[in-house]
C-alpha positions as CSV (number, residue, x, y, z in Angstrom):
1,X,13.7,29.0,38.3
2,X,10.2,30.4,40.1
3,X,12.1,32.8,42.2
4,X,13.0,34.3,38.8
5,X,9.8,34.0,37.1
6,X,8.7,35.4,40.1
7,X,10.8,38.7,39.7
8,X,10.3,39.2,36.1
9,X,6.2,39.2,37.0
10,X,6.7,41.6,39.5
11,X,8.9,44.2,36.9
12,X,6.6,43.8,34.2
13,X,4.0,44.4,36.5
14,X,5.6,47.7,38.3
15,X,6.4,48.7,34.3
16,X,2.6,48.4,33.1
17,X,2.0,50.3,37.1
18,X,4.4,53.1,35.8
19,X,3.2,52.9,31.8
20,X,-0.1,53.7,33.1
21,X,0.4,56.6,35.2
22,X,2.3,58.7,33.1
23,X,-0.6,57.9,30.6
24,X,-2.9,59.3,33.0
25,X,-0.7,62.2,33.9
26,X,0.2,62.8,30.5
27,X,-3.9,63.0,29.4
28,X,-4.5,64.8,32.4
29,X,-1.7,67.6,31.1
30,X,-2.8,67.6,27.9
31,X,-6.5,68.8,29.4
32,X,-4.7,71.5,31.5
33,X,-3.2,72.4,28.8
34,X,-6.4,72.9,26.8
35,X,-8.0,74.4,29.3
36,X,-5.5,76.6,29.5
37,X,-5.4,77.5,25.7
38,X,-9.4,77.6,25.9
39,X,-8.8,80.6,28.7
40,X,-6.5,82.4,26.6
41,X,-8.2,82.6,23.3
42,X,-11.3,83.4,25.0
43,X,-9.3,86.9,26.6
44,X,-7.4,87.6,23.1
45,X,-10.9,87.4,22.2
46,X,-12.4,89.9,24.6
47,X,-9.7,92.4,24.4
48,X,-9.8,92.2,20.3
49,X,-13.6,92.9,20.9
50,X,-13.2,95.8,23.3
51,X,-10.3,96.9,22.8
52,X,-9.5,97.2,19.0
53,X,-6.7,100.0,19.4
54,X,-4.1,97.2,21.0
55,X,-2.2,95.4,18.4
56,X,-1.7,92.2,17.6
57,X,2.1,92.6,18.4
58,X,1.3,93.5,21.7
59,X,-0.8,90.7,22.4
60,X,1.5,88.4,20.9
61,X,4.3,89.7,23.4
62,X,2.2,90.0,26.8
63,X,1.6,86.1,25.7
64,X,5.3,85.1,25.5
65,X,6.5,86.7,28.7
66,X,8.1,89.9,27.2
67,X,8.3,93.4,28.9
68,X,4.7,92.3,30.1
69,X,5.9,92.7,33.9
70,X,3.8,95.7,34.2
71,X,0.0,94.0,32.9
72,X,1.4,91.1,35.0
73,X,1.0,93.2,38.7
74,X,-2.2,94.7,37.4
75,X,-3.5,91.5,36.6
76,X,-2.3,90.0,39.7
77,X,-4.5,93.0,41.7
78,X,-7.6,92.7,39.7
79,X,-7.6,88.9,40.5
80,X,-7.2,89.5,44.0
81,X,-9.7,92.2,43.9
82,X,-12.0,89.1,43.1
83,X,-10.9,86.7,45.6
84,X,-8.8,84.7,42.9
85,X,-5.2,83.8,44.4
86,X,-2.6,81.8,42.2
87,X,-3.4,78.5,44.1
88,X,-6.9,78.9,43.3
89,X,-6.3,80.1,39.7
90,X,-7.4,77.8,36.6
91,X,-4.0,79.4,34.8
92,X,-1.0,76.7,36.1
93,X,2.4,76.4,34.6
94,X,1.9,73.9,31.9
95,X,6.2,73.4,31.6
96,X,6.0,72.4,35.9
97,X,3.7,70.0,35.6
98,X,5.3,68.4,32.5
99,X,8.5,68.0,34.1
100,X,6.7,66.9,37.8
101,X,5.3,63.8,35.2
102,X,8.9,63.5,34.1
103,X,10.3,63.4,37.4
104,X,7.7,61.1,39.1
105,X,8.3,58.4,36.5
106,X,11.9,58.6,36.8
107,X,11.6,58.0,40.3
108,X,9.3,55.1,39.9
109,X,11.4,53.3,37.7
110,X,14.5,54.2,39.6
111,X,12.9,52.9,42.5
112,X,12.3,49.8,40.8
113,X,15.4,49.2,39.3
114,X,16.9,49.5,42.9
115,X,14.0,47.1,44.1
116,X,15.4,44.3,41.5
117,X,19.0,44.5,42.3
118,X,18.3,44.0,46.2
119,X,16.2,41.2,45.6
120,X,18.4,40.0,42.6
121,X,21.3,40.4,45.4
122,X,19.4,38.4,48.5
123,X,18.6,36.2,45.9
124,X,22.1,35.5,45.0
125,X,23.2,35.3,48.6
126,X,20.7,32.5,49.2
127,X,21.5,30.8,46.1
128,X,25.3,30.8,47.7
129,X,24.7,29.3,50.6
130,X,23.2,26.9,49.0
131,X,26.1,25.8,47.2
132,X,28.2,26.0,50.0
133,X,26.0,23.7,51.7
134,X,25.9,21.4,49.0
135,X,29.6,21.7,48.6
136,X,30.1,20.7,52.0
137,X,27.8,17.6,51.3
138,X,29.5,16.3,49.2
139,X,33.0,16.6,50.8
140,X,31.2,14.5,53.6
141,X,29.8,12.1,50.9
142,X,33.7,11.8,50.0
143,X,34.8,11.0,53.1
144,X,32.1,8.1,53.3
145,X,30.0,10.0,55.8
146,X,26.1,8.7,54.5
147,X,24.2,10.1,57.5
148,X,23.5,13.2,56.6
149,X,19.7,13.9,55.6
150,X,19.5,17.1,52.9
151,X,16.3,16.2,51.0
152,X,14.0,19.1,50.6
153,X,10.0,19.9,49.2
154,X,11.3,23.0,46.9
155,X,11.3,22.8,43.4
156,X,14.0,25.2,42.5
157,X,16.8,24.0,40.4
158,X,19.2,23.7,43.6
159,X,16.8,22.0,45.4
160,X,16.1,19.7,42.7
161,X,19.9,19.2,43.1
162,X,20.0,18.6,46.6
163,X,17.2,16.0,46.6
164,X,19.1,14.0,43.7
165,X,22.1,14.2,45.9
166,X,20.1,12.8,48.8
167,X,19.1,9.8,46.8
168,X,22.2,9.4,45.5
169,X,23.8,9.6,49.3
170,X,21.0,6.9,50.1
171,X,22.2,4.2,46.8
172,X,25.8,5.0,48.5
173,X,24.8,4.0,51.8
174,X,23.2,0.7,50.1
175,X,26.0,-0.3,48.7
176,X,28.2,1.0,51.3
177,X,26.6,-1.7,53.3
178,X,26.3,-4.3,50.8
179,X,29.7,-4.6,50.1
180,X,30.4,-5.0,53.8
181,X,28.0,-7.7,54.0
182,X,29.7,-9.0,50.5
183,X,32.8,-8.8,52.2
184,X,31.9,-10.8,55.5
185,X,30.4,-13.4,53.2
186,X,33.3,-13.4,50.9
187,X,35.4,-14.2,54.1
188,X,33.3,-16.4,55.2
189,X,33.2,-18.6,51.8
190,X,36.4,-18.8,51.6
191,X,36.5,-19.9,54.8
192,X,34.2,-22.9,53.7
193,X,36.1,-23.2,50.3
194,X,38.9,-23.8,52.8
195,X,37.7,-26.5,55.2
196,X,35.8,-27.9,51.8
197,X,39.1,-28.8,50.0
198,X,41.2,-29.3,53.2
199,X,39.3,-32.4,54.1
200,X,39.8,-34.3,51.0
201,X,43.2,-33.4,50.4
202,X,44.3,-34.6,54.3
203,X,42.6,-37.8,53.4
204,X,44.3,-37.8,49.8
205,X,47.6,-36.9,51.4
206,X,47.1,-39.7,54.3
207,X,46.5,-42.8,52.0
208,X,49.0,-41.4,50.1
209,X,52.2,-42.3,52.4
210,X,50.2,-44.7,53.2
211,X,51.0,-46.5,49.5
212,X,54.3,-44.9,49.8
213,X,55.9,-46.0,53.6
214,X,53.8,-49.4,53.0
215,X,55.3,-51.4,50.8
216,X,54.3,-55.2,51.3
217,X,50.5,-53.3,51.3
218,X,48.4,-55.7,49.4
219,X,47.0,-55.6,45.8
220,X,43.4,-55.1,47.4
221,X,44.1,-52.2,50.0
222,X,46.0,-50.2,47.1
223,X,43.8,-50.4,44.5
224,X,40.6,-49.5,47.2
225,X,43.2,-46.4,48.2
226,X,43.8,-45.6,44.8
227,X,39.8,-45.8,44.4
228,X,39.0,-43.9,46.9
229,X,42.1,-40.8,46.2
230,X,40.4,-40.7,42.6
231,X,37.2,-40.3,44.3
232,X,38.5,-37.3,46.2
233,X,40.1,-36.1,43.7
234,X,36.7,-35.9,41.8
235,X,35.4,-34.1,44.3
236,X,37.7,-31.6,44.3
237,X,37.4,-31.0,40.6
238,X,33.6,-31.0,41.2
239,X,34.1,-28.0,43.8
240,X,36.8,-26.1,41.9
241,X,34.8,-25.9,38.8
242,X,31.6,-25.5,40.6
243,X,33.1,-22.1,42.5
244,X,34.3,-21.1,39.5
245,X,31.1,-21.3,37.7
246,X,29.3,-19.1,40.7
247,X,32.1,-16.5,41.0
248,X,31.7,-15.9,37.0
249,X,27.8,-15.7,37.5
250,X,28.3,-13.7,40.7
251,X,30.8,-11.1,38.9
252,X,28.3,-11.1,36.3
253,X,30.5,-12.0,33.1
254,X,28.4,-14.7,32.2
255,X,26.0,-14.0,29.1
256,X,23.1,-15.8,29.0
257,X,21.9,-16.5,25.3
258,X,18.7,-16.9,24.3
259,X,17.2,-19.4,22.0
260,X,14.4,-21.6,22.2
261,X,14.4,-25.0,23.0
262,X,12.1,-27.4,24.3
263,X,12.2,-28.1,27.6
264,X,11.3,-32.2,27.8
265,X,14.5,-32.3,25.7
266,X,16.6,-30.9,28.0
267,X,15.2,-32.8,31.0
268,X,15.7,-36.0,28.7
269,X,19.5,-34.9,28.5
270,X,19.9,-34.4,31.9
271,X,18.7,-38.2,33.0
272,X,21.1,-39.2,30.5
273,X,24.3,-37.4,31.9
274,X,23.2,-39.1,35.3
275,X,22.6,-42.7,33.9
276,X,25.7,-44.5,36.3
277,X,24.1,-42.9,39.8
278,X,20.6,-43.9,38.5
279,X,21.6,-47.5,37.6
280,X,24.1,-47.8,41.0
281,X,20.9,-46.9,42.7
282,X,18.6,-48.6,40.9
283,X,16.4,-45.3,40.7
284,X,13.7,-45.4,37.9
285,X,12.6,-41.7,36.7
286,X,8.6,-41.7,35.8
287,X,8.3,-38.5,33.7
288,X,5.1,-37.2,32.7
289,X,5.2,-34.1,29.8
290,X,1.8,-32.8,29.6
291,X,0.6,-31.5,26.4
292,X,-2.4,-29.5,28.0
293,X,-2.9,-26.0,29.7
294,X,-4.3,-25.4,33.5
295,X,-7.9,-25.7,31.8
296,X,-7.1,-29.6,30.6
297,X,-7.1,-28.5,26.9
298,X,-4.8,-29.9,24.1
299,X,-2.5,-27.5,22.7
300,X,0.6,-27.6,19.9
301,X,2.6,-31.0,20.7
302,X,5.3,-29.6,19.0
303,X,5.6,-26.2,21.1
304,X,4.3,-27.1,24.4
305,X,7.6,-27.2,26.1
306,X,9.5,-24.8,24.3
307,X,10.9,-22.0,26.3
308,X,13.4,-18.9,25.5
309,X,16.8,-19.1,27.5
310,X,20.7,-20.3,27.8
311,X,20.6,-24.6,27.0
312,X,23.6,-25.2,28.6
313,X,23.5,-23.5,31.6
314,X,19.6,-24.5,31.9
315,X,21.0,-27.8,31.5
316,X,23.7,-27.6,34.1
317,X,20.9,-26.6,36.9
318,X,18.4,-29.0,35.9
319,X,21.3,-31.8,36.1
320,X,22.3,-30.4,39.4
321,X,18.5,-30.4,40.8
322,X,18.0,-34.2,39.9
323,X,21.2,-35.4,40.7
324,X,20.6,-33.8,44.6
325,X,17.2,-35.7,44.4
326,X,19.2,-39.1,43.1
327,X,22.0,-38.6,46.3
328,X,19.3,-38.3,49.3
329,X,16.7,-41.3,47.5
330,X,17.6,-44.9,48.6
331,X,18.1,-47.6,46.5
332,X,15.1,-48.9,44.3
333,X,13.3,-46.1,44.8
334,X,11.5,-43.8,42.0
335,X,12.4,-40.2,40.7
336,X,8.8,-38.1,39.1
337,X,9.6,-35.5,36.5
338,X,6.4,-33.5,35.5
339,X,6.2,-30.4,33.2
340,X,3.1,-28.5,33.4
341,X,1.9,-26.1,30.5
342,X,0.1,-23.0,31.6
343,X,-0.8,-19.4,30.1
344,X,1.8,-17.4,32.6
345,X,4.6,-20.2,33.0
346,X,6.4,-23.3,31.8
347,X,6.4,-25.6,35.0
348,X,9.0,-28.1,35.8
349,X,8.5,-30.2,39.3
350,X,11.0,-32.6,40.1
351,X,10.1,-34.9,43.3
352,X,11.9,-38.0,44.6
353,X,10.9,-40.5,47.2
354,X,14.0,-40.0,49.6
355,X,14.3,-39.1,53.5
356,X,13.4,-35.8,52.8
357,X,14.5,-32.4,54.4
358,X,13.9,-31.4,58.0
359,X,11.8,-28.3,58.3
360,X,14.7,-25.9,60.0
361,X,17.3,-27.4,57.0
362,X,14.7,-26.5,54.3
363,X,15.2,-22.3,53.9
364,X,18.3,-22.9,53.8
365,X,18.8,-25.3,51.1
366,X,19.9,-22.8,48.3
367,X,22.5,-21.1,50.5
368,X,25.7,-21.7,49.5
369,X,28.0,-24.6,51.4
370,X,25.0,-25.4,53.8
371,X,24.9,-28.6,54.7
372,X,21.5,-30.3,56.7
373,X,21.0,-33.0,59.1
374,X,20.5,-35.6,56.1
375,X,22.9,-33.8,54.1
376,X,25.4,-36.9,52.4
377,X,28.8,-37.0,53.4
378,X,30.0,-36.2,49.8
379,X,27.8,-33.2,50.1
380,X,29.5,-29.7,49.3
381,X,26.1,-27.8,49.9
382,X,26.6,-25.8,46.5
383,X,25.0,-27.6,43.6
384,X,21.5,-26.0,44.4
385,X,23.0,-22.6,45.2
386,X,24.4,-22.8,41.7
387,X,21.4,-24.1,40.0
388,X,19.3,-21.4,42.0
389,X,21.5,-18.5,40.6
390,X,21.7,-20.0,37.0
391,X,18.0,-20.1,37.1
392,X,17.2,-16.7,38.6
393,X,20.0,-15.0,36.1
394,X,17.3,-16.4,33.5
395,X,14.5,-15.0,35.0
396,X,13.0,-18.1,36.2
397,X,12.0,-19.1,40.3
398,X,12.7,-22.2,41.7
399,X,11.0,-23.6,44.9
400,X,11.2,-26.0,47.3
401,X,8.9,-28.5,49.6
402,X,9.6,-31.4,51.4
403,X,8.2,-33.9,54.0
404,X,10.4,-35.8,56.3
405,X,10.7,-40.0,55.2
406,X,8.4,-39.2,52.5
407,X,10.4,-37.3,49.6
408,X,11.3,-33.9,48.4
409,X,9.5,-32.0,45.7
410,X,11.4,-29.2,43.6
411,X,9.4,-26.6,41.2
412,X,11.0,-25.1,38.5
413,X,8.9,-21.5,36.8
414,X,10.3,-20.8,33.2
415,X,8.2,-17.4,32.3
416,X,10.1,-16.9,29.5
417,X,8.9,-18.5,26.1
């Protein structure tokens, strides 16, 4: 685009170069040629004064060339007899120069017309190789080859190309490698999916012919096999739906709605789906809703937990997050639920008084099917990755702290409300 901007300045500016010398020739003819007309009536003059026998015919015809070649060769010697040559003579052929000012413009613009289509041509030829060279990028782009660096500082429209194509070639490349490192972790969970539901189905499948090849097996021993199958069999459900749940968040088809709700409601709900492991525990949950902001002031009682996001899925990671807490805490022990009010966030902390998390366990704790030191046996390592992505989908954070025998402390951010 500036290389033609820059070509239409420089014609308009030859044009106005040209325009303004054939003005300047054309006023510098047009005072020849008054000169010239001054000279001549000042000699029809003089020879009308001296010499009143000649006619005005005959003046009119030694003035437009005819039969005058005989005055012409006398004039010629009396000038000479003065020193006056034709260079030097003030008398010049008005028609020449009118038709040198003809011929000089024509030239200029002729030049100039030839001056545009070279550079319109060169320009053309650049512009070409351009293309071929973006052409050629892209068939590399095609055949997955991301290497290659085009970006440019021009600002031409085919540079302007070229640079978006380099960005684009750089969000391949991401991607490109995401999706291997997608893949590798794809293999690798289903590589943990595998060993995770192997295990329980051997030991479903082993107490199994046990009941069946046993026959005289006593009431007692069948009905704690029969126990524990159901058990495994729960676990099992537990990881099927749970992978299900984090493959439909991971594909993104989940839609999250949004509706207000308040928050000490929900974590009310979520005690109450985990009443049996609280009571086989004997775990007592201590909650404590403030109704204040950071600064210690009252605010609305009514809308101090209220937050925008999905219930149920809210629900599902908060349930997950405190029934974590209730699996690592030993028996008569106590389970602290807080939510803390403040101008940029909704704060939920969730601490328990278990064996806590060692400190090489505890970045890891949201990765999916990891599994620490004082991890429990009926541990899948996936609860808090789901909760974690449930969460983030909502735009909210969730953190982690812990100290070893002492307890674990989670913090939940809701910024939306």
């Amino acid at each position: 685009m500036k290389k033609t901007k820059f070509i239409i300045l420089i014609l308009i500016l030859l044009i106005l170069a040209v325009g303004t010398n054939a003005i300047i020739l054309s006023n510098s003819y047009n005072l020849q040629a008054q000169a010239y007309n001054e000279s001549v009536y000042e000699l029809i003059g003089v020879i009308k004064e001296n010499y009143p026998e000649i006619s005005d015919e005959e003046i009119i015809s030694m003035l437009n060339g005819k039969d005058n070649n005989t005055y012409l060769e006398i004039g010629k010697e009396l000038a000479q007899k003065y020193g006056i040559t034709e260079n030097d003579s003030a008398i010049v052929k008005l028609e020449e120069t009118q038709s040198n000012t003809i011929i000089y413009s024509s030239a200029v613009i002729g030049i100039l017309i030839l001056a545009i289509i070279v550079i319109w041509l060169v320009n053309r030829m650049i512009q070409k190789r351009k293309i071929d060279g973006i052409t050629k990028y892209i068939r590399e782009i095609n055949n997955r080859n991301y290497e290659l660096k085009i970006k440019e500082n021009a600002e031409d429209e085919l540079s302007n190309l070229r640079n978006e194509l380099y960005k684009i070639t750089l969000m391949l490349k991401e991607e490109a490698e995401s999706s291997k490192k997608d893949k590798k972790f794809l293999a690798k969970s289903l590589s943990d999916i595998s060993h995770q539901i192997k295990t329980p189905l051997t030991s479903i499948s082993i107490m199994l012919d046990e009941i069946k090849d046993n026959e005289n097996m006593d009431e007692e021993t069948k009905q704690r096999f029969i126990f524990e199958i159901s058990r495994q069999v729960e676990q099992i459900s537990f990881l099927t739906i749970a992978l299900l749940k984090l493959s439909k968040l991971d594909s993104g088809t989940v839609e999250f709605e949004k509706s207000k709700y308040k928050l000490d409601e929900l974590v009310q709900n979520a005690i109450k789906n985990l009443e049996i492991p609280l009571e086989v525990k004997n775990i007592q949950v201590e909650t404590n809703f403030e109704k204040v902001n950071e600064n210690k002031e009252e605010i609305n009682n009514e809308v101090a937990t209220e937050i925008i996001g999905d219930y149920r899925w809210t629900l599902e990671a908060v349930t997950n997050i405190i029934k974590n807490c209730i699996e690592h805490s030993k028996e008569h022990t106590k389970l602290y639920i807080q939510i803390r009010v403040t101008h940029v966030y909704t704060e939920l902390i969730i601490k328990d008084e278990g064996e806590g998390i060692d400190e090489k366990d505890l970045k890891h704790i949201f990765e999916r099917f990891y599994k620490g030191k004082n991890s429990s046996e009926n541990s899948f390592g996936i609860g808090l990755a789901l909760s974690k992505t449930i969460l983030e989908k909502q735009n909210a954070s969730i953190s982690c702290s812990s100290t070893l025998h002492k307890g674990t402390t989670f913090k939940i951010y809701f910024y939306e409300r």
